[in-house]
OpenMM code with the backbone's topology and positions (N, CA, C; nanometers):
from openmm import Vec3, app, unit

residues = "UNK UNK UNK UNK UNK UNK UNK UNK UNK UNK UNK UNK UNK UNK UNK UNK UNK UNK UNK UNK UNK UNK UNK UNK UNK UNK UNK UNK UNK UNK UNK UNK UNK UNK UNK UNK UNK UNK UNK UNK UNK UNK UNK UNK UNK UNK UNK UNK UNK UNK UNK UNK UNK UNK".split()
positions = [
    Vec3(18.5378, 9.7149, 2.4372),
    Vec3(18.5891, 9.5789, 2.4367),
    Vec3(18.6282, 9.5443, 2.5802),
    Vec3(18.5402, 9.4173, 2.6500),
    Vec3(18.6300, 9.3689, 2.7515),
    Vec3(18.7369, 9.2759, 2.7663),
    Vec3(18.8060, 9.2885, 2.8020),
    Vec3(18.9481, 9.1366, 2.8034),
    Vec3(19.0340, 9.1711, 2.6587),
    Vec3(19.1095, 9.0973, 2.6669),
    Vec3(19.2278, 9.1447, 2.5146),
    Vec3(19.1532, 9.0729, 2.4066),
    Vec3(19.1917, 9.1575, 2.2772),
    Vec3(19.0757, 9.1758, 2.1983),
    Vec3(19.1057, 8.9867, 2.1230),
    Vec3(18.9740, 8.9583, 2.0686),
    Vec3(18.9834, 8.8391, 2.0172),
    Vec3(19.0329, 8.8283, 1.8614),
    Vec3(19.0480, 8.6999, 1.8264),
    Vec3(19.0902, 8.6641, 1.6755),
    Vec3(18.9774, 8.7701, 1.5930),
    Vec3(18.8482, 8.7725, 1.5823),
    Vec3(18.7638, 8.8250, 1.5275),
    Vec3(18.7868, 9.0005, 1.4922),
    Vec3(18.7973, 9.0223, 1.6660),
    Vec3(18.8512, 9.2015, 1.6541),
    Vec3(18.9757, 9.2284, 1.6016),
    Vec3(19.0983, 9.1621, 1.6215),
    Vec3(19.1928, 9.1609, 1.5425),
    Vec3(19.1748, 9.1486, 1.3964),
    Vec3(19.1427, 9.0494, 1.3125),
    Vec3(19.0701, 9.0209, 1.1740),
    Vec3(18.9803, 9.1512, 1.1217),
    Vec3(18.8684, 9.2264, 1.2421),
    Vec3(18.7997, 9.3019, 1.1565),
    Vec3(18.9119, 9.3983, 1.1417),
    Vec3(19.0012, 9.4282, 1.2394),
    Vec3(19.0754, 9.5738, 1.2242),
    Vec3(19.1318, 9.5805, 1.1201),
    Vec3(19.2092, 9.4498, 1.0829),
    Vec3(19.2975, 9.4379, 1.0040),
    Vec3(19.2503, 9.4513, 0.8439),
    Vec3(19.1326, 9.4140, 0.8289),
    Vec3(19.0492, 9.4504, 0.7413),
    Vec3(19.0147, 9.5556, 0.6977),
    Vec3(18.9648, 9.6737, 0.8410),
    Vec3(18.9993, 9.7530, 0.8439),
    Vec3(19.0698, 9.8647, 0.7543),
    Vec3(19.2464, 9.8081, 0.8132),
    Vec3(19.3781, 9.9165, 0.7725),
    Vec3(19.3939, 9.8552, 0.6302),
    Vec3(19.3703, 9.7513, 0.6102),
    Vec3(19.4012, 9.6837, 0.4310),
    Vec3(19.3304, 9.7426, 0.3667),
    Vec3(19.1730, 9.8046, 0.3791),
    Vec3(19.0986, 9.8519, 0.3091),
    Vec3(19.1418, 10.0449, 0.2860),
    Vec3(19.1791, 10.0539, 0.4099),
    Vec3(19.2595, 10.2246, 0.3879),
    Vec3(19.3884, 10.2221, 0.3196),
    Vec3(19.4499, 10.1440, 0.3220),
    Vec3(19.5816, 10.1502, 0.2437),
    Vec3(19.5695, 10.0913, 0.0834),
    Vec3(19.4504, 10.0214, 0.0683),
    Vec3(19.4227, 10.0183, -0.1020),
    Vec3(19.4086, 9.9015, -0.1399),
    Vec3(19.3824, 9.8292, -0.0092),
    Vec3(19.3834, 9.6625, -0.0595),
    Vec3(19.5460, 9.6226, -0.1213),
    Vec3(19.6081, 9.6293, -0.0682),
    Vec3(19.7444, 9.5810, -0.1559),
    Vec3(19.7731, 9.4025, -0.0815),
    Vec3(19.8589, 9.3361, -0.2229),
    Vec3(19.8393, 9.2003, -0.1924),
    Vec3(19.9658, 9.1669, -0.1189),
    Vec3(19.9710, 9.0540, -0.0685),
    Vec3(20.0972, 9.0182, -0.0188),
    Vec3(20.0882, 9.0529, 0.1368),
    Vec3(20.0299, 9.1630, 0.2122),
    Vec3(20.1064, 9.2543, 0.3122),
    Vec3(19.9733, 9.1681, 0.4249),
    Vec3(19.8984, 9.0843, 0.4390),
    Vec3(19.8351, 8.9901, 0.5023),
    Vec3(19.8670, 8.9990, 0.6989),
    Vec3(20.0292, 8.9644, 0.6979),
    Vec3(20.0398, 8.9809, 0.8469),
    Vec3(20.0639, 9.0751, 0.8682),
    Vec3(20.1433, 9.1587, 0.8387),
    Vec3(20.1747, 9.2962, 0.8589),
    Vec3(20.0325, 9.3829, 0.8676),
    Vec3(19.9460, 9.3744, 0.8508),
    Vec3(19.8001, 9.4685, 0.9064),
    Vec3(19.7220, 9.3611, 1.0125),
    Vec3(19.7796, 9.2441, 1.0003),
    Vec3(19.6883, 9.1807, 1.1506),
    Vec3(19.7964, 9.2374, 1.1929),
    Vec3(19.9229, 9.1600, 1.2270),
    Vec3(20.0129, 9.2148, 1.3308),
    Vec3(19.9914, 9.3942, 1.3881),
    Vec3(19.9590, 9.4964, 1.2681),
    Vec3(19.9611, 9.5812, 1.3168),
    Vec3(19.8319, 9.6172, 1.3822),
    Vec3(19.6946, 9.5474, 1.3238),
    Vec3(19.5739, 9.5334, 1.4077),
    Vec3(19.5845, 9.5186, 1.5229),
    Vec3(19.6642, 9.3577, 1.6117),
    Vec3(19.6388, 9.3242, 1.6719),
    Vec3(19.7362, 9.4688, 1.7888),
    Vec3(19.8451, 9.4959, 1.7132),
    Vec3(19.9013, 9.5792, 1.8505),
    Vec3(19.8072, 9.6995, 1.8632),
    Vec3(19.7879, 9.7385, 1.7807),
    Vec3(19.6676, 9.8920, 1.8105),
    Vec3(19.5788, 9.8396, 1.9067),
    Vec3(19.4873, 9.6973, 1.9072),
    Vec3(19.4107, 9.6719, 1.9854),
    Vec3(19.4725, 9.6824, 2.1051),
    Vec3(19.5823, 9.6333, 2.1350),
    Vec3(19.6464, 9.6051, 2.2877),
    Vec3(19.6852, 9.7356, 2.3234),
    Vec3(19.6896, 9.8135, 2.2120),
    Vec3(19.7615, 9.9272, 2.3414),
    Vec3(19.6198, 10.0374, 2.3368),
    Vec3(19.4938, 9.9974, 2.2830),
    Vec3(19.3803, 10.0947, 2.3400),
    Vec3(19.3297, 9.9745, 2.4457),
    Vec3(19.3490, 9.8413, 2.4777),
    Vec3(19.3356, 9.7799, 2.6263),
    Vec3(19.3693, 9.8692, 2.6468),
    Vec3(19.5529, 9.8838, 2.6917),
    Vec3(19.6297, 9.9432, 2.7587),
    Vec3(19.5669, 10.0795, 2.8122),
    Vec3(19.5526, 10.1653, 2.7293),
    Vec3(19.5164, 10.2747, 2.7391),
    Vec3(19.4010, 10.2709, 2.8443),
    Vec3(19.3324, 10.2084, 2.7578),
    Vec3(19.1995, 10.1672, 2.8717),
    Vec3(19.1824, 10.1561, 3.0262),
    Vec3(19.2745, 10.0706, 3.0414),
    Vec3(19.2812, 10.0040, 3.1812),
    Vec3(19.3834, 10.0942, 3.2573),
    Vec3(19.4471, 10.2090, 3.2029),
    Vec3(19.4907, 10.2991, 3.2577),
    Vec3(19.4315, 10.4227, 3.3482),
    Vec3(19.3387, 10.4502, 3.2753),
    Vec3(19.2196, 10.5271, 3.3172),
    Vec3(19.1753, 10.5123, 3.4880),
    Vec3(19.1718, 10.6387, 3.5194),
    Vec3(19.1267, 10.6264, 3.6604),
    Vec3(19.0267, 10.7398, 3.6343),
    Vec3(18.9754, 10.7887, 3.7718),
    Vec3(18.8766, 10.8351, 3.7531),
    Vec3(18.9097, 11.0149, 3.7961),
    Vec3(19.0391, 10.9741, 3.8466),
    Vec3(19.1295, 11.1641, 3.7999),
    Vec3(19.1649, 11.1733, 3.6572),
    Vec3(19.1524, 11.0880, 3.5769),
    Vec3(19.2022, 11.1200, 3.4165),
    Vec3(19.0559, 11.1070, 3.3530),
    Vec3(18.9628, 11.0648, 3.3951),
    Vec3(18.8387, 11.0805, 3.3442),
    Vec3(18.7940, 11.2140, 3.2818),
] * unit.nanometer
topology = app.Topology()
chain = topology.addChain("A")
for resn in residues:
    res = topology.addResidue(resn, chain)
    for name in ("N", "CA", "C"):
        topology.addAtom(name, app.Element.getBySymbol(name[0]), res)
């Protein structure tokens, strides 16, 4: 992924973690919200990387 992840990558993730946890109803933001931070912190991770941690 380049640049912080979009509505779409957020949405699939979240889709994603709803589908591992059993489809349960109600819990809607709570797996984007938690989508969207997993995405930001493998940016993070990402853009951390140099080429001594390679």
């Amino acid at each position: 992924m380049a640049g912080p992840p979009t509505i779409k990558d957020i949405e699939r993730r979240a889709y994603q973690l709803w589908q591992q946890a059993g489809m349960p109803d109600g819990r809607d933001q709570e797996f984007y919200l938690e989508a969207e931070r997993q995405l930001r912190e493998e940016l993070v991770r990402h853009e951390l990387r140099t080429p001594d941690t390679l």
